[in-house]
PDB file of N, CA, C and O in Angstrom, chain B, residues numbered from 101:
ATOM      1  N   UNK B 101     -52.331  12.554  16.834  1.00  0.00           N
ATOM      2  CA  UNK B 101     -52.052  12.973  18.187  1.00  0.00           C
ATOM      3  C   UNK B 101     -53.361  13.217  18.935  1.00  0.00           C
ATOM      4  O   UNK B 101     -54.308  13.739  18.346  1.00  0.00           O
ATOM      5  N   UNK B 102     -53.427  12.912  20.017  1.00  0.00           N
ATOM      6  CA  UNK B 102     -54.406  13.404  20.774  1.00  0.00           C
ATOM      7  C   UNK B 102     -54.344  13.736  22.505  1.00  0.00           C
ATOM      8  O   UNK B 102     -53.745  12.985  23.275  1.00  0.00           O
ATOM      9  N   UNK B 103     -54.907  14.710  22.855  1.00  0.00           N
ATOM     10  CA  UNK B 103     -54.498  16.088  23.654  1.00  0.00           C
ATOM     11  C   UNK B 103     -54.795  15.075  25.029  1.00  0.00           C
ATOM     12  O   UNK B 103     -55.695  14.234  25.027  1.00  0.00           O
ATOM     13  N   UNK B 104     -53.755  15.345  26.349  1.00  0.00           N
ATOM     14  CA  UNK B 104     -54.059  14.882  27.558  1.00  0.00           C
ATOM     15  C   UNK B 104     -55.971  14.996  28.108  1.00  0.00           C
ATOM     16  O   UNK B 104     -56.824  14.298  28.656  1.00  0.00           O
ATOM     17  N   UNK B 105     -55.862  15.928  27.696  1.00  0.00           N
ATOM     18  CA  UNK B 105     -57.224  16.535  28.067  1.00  0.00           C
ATOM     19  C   UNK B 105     -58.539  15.130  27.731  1.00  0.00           C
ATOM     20  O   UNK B 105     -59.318  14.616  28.535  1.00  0.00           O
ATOM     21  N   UNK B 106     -58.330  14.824  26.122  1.00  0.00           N
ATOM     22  CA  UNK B 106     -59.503  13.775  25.598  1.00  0.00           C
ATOM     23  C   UNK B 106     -58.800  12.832  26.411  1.00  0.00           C
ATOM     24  O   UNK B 106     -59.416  12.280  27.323  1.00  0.00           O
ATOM     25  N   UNK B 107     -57.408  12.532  26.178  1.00  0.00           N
ATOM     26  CA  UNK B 107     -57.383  11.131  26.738  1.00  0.00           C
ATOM     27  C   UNK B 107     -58.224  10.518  28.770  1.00  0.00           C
ATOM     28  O   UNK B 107     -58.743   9.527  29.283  1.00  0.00           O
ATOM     29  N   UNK B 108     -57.805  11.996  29.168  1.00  0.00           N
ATOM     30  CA  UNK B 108     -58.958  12.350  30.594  1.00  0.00           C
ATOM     31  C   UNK B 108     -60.516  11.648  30.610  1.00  0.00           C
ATOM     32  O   UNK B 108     -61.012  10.856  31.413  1.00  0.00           O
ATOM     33  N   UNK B 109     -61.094  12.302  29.333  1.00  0.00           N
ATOM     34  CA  UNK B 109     -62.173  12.014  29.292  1.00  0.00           C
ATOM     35  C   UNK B 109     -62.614  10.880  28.519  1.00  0.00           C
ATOM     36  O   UNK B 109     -63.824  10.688  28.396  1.00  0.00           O
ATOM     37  N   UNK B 110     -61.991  10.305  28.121  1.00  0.00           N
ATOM     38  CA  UNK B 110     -62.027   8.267  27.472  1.00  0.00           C
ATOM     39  C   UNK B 110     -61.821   7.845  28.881  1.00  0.00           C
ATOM     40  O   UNK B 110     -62.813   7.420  29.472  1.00  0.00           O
ATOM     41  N   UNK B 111     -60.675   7.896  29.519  1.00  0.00           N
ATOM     42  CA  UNK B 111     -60.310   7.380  30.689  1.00  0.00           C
ATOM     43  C   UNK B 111     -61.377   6.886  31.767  1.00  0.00           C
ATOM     44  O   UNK B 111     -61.544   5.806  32.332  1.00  0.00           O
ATOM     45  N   UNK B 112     -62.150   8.342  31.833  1.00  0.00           N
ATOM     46  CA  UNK B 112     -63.068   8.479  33.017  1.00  0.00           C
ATOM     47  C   UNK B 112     -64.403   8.353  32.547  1.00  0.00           C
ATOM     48  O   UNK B 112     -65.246   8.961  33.206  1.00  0.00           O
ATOM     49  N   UNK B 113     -64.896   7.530  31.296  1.00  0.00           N
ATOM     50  CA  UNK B 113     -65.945   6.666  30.471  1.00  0.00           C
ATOM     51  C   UNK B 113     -65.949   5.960  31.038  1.00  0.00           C
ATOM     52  O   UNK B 113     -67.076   5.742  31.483  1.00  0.00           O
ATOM     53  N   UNK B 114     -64.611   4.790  31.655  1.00  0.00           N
ATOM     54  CA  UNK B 114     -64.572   3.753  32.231  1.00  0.00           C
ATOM     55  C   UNK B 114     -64.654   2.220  31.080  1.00  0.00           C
ATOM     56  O   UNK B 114     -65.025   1.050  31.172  1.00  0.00           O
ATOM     57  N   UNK B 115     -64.038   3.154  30.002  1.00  0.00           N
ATOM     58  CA  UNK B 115     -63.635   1.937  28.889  1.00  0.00           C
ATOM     59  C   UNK B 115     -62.583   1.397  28.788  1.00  0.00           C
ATOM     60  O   UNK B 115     -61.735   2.145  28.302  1.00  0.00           O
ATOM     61  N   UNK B 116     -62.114   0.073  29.112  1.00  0.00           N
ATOM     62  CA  UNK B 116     -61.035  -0.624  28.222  1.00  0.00           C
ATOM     63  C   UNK B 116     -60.136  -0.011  27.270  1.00  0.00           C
ATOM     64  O   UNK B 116     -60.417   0.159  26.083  1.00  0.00           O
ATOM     65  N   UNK B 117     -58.813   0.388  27.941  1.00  0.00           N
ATOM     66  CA  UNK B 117     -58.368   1.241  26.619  1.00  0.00           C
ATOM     67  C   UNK B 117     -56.316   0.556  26.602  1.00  0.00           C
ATOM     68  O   UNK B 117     -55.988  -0.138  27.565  1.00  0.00           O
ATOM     69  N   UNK B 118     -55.582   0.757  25.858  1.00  0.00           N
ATOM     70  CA  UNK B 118     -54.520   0.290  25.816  1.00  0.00           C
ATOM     71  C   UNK B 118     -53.999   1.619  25.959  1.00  0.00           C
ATOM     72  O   UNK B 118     -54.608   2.612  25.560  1.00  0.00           O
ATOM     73  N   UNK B 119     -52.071   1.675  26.931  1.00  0.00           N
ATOM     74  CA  UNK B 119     -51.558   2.536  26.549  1.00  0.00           C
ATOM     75  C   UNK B 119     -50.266   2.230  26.956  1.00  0.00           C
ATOM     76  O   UNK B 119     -50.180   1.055  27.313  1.00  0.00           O
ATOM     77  N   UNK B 120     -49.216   2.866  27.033  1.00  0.00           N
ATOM     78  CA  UNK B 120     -47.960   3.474  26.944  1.00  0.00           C
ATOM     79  C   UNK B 120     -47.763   4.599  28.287  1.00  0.00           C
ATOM     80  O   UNK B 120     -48.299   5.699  28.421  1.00  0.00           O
ATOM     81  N   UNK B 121     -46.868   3.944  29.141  1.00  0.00           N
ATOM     82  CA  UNK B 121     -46.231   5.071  30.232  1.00  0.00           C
ATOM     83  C   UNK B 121     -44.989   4.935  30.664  1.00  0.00           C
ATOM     84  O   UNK B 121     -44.355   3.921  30.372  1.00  0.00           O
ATOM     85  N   UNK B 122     -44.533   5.771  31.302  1.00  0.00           N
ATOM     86  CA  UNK B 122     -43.291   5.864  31.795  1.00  0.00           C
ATOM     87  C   UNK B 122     -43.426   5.178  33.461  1.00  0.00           C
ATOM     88  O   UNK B 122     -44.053   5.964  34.172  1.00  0.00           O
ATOM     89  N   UNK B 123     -43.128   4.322  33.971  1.00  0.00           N
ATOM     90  CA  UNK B 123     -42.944   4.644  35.515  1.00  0.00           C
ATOM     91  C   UNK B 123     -41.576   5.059  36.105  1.00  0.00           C
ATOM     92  O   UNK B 123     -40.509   5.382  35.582  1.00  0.00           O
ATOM     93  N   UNK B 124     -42.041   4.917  37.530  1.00  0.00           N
ATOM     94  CA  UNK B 124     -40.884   5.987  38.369  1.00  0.00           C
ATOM     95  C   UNK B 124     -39.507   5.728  37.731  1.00  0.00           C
ATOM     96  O   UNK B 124     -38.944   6.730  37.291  1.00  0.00           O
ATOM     97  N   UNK B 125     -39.001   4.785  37.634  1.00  0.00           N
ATOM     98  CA  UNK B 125     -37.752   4.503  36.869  1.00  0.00           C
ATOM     99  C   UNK B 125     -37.252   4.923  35.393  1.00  0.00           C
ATOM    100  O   UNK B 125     -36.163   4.851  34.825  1.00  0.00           O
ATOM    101  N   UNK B 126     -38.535   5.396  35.024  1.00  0.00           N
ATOM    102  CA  UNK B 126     -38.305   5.839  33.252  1.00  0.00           C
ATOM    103  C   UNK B 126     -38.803   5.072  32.636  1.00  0.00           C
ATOM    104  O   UNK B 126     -39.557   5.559  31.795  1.00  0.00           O
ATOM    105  N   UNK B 127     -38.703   3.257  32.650  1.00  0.00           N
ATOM    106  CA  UNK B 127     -38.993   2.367  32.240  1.00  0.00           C
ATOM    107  C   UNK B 127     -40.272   2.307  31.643  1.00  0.00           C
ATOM    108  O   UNK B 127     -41.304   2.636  32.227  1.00  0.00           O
ATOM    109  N   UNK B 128     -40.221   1.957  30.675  1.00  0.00           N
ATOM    110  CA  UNK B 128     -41.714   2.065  29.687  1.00  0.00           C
ATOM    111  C   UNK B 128     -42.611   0.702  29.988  1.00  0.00           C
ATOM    112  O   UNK B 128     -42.257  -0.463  29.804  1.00  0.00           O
ATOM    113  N   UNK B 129     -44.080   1.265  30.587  1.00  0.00           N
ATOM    114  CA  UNK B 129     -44.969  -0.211  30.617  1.00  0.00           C
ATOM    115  C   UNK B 129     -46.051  -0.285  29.493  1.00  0.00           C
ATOM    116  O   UNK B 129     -46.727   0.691  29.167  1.00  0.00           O
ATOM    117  N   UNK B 130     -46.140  -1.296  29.030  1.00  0.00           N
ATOM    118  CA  UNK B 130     -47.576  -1.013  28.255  1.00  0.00           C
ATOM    119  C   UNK B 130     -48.116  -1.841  28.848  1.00  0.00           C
ATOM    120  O   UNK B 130     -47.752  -2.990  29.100  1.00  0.00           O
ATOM    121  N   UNK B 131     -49.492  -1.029  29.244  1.00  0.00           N
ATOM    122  CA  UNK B 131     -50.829  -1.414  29.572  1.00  0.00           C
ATOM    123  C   UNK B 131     -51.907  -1.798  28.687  1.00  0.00           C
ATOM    124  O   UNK B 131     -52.550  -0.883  28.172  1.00  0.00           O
ATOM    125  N   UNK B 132     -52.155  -2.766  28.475  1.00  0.00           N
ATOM    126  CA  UNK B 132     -52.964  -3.460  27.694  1.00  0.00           C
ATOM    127  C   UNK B 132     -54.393  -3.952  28.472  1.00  0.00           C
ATOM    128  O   UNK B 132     -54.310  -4.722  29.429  1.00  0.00           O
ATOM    129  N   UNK B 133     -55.738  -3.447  27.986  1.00  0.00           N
ATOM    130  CA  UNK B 133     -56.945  -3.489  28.476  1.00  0.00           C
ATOM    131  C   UNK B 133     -56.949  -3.086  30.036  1.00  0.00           C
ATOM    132  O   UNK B 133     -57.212  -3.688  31.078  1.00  0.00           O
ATOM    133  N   UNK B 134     -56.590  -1.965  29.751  1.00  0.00           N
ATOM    134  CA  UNK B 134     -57.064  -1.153  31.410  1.00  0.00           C
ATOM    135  C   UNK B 134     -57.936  -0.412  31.690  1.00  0.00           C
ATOM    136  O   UNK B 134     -57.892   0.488  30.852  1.00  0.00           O
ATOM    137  N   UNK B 135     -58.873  -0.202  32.508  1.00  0.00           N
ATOM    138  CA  UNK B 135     -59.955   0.270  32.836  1.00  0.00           C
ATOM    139  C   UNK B 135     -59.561   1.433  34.040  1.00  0.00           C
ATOM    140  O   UNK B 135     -58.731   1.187  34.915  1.00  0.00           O
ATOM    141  N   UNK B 136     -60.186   2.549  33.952  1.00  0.00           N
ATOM    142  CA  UNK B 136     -59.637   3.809  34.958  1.00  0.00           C
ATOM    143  C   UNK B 136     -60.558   3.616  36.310  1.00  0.00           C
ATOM    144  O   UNK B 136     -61.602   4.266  36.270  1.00  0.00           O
ATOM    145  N   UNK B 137     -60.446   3.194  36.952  1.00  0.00           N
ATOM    146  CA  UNK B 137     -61.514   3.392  38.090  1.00  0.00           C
ATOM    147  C   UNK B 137     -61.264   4.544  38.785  1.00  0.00           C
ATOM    148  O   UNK B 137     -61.547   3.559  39.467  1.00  0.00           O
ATOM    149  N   UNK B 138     -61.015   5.673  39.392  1.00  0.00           N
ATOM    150  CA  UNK B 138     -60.862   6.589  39.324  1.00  0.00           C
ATOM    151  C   UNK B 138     -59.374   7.671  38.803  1.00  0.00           C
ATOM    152  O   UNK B 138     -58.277   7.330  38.360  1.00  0.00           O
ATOM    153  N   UNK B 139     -59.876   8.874  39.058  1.00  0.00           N
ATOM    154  CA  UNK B 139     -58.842   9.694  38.839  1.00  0.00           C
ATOM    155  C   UNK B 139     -58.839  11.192  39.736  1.00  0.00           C
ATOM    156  O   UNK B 139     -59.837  11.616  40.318  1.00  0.00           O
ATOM    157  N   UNK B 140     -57.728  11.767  39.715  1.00  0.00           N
ATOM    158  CA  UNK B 140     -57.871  13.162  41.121  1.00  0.00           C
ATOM    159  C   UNK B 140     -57.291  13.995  40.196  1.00  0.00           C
ATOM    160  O   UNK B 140     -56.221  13.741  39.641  1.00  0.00           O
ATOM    161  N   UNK B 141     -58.067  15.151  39.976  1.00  0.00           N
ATOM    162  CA  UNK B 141     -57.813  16.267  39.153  1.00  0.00           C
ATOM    163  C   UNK B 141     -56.498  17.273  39.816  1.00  0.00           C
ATOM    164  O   UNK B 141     -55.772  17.959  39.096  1.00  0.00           O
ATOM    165  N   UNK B 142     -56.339  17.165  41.800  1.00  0.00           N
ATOM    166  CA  UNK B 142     -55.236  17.660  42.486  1.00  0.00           C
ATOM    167  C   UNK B 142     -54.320  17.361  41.988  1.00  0.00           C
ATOM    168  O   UNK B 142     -53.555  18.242  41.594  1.00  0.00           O
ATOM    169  N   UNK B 143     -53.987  15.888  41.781  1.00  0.00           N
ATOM    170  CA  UNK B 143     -52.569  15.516  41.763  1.00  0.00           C
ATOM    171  C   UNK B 143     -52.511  14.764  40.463  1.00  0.00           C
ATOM    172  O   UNK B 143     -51.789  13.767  40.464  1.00  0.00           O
ATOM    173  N   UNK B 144     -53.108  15.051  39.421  1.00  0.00           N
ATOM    174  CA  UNK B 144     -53.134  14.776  38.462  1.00  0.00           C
ATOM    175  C   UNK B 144     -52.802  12.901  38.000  1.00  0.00           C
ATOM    176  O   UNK B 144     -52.055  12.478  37.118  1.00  0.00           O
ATOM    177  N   UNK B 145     -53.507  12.261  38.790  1.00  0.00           N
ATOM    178  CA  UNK B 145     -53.401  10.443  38.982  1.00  0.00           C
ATOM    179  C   UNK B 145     -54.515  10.194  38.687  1.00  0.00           C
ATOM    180  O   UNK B 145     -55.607  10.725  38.893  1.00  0.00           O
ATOM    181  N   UNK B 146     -53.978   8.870  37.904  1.00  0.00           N
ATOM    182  CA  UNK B 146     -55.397   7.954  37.425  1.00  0.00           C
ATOM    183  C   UNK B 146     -55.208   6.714  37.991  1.00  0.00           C
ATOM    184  O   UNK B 146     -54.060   6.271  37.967  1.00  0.00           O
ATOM    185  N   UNK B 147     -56.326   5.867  38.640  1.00  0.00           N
ATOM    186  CA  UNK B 147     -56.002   4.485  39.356  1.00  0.00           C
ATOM    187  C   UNK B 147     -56.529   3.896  37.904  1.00  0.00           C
ATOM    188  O   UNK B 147     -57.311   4.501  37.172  1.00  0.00           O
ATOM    189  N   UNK B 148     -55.817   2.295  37.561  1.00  0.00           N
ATOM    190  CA  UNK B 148     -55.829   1.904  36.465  1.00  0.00           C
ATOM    191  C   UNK B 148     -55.949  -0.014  36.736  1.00  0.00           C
ATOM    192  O   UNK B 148     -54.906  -0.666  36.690  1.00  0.00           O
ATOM    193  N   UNK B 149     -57.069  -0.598  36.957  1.00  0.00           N
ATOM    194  CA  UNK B 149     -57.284  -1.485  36.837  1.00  0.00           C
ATOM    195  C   UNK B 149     -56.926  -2.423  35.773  1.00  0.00           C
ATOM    196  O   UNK B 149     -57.799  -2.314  34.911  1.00  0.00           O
ATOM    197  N   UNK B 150     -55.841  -3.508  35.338  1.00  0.00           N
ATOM    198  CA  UNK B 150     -55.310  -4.450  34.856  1.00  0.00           C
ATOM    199  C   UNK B 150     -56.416  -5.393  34.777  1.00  0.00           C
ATOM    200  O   UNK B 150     -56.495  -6.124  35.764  1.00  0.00           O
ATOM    201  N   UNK B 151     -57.281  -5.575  33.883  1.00  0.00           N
ATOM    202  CA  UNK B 151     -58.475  -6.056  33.474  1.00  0.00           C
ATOM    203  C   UNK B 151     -57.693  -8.061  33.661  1.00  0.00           C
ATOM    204  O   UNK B 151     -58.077  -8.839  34.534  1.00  0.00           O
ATOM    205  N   UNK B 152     -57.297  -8.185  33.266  1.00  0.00           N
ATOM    206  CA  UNK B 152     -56.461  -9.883  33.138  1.00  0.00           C
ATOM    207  C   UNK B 152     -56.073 -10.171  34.803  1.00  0.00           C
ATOM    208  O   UNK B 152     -56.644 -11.032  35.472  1.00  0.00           O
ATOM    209  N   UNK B 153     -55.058  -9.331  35.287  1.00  0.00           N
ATOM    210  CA  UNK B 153     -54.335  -9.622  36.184  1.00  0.00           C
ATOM    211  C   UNK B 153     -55.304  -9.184  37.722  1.00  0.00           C
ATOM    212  O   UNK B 153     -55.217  -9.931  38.696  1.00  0.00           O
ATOM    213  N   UNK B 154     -56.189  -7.923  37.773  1.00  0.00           N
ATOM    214  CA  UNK B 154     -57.230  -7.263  38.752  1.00  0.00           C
ATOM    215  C   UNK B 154     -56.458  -6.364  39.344  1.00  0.00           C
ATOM    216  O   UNK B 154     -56.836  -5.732  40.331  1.00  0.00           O
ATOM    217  N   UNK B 155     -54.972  -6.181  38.637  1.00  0.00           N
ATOM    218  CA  UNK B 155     -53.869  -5.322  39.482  1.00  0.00           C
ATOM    219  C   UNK B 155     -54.372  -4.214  39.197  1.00  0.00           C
ATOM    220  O   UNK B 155     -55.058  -4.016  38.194  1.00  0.00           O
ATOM    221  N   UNK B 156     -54.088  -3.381  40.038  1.00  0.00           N
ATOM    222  CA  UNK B 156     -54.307  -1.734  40.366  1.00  0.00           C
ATOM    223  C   UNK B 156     -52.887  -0.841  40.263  1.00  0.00           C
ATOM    224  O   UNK B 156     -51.857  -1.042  40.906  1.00  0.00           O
ATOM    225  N   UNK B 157     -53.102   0.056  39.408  1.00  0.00           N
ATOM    226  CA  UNK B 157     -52.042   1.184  39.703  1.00  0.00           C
ATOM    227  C   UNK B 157     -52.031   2.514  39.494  1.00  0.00           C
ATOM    228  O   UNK B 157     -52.687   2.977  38.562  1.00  0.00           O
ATOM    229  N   UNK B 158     -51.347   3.260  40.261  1.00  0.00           N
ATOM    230  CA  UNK B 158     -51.819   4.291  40.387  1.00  0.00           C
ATOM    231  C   UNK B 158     -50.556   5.078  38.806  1.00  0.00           C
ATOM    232  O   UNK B 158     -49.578   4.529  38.299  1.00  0.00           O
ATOM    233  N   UNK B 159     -51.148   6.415  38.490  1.00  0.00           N
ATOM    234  CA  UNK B 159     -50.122   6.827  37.086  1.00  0.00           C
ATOM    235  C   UNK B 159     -50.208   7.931  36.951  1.00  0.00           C
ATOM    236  O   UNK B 159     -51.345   8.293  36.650  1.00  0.00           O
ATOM    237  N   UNK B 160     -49.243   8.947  37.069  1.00  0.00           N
ATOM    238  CA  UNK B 160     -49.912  10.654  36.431  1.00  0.00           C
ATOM    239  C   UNK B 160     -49.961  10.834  35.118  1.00  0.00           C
ATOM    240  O   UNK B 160     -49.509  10.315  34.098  1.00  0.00           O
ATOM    241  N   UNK B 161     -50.582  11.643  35.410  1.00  0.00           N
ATOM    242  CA  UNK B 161     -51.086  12.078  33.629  1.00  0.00           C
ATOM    243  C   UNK B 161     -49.563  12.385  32.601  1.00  0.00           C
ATOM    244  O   UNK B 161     -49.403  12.097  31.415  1.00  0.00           O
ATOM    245  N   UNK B 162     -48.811  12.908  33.340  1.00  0.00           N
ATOM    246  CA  UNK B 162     -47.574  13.210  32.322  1.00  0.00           C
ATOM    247  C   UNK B 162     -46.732  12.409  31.612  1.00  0.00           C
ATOM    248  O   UNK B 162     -46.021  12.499  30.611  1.00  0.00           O
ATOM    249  N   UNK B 163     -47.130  11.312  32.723  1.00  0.00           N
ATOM    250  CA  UNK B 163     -46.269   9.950  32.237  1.00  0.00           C
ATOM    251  C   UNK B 163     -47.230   9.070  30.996  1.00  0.00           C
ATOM    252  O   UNK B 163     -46.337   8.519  30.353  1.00  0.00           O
ATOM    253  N   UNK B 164     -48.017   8.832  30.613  1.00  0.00           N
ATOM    254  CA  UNK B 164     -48.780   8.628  29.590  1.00  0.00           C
ATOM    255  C   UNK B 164     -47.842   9.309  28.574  1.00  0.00           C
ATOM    256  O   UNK B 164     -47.349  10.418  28.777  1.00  0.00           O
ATOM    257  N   UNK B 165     -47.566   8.350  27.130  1.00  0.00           N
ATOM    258  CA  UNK B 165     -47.049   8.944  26.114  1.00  0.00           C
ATOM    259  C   UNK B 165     -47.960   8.331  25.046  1.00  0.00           C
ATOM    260  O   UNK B 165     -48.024   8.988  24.007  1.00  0.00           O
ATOM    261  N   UNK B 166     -48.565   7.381  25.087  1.00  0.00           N
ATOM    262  CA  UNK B 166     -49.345   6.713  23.961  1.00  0.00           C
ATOM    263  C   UNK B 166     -50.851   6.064  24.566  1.00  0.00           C
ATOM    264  O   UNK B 166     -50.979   5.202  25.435  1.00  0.00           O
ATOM    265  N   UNK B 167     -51.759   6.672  23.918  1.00  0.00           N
ATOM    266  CA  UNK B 167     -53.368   6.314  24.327  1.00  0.00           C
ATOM    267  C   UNK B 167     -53.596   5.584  22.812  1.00  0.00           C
ATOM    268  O   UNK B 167     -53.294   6.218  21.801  1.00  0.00           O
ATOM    269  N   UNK B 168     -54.103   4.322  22.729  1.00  0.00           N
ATOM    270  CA  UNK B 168     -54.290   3.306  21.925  1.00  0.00           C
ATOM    271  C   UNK B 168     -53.730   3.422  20.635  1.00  0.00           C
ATOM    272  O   UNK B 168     -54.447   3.633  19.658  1.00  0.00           O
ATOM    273  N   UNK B 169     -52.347   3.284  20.543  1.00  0.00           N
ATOM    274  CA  UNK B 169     -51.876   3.588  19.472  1.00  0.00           C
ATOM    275  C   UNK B 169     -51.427   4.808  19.461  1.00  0.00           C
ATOM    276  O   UNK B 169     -50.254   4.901  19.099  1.00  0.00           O
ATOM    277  N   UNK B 170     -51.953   5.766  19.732  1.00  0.00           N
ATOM    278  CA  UNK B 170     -51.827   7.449  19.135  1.00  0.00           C
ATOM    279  C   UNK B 170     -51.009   8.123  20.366  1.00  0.00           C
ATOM    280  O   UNK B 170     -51.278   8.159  21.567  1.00  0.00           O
ATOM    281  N   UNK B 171     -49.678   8.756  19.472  1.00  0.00           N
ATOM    282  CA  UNK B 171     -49.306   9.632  20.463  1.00  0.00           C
ATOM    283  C   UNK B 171     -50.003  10.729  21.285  1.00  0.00           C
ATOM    284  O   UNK B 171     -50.653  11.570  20.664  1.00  0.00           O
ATOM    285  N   UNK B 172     -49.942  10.786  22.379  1.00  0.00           N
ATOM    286  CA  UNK B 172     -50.308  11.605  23.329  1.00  0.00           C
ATOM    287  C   UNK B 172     -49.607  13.349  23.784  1.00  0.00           C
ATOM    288  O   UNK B 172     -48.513  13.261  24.343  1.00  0.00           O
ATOM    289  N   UNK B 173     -50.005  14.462  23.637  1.00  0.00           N
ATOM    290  CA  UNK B 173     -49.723  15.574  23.418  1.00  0.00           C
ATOM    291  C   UNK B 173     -50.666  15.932  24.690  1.00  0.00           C
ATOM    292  O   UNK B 173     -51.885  15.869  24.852  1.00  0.00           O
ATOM    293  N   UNK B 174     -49.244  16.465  25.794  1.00  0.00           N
ATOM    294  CA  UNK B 174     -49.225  17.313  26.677  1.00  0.00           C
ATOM    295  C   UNK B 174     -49.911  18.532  26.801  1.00  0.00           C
ATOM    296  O   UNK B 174     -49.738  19.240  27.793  1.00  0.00           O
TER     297      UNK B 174
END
């Protein structure tokens, strides 16, 4: 497991990382080689660059359930 908190700070390294989220619908996406270009500590969002595609999206932190493999703990 590893804590929202580290996964914050891999994120905002600005490394290539794979993961697991929920969007607005519930619906589970996996993100495969995404890069964080930023993030807002207010509203707890990370913008998430789609390294293949150049797509952008925006994601809160709560919705993250899996950071490369490893479950993710709130």
């Amino acid at each position: 497991m590893i804590s929202i908190y580290n996964v914050r700070l891999i994120l905002e390294s600005k490394k290539e990382v794979d993961l697991k989220y929920w969007d607005k619908e519930g619906n589970i996406v996996e993100a495969n080689g995404v890069v964080c270009t930023s993030s807002y500590k207010e509203n707890n969002t990370f913008n998430l660059l789609h390294v293949i595609s150049k797509e952008v999206r925006t994601i809160r932190a709560w919705n993250i359930f899996e950071f490369n493999g490893v479950e993710v703990m709130l």
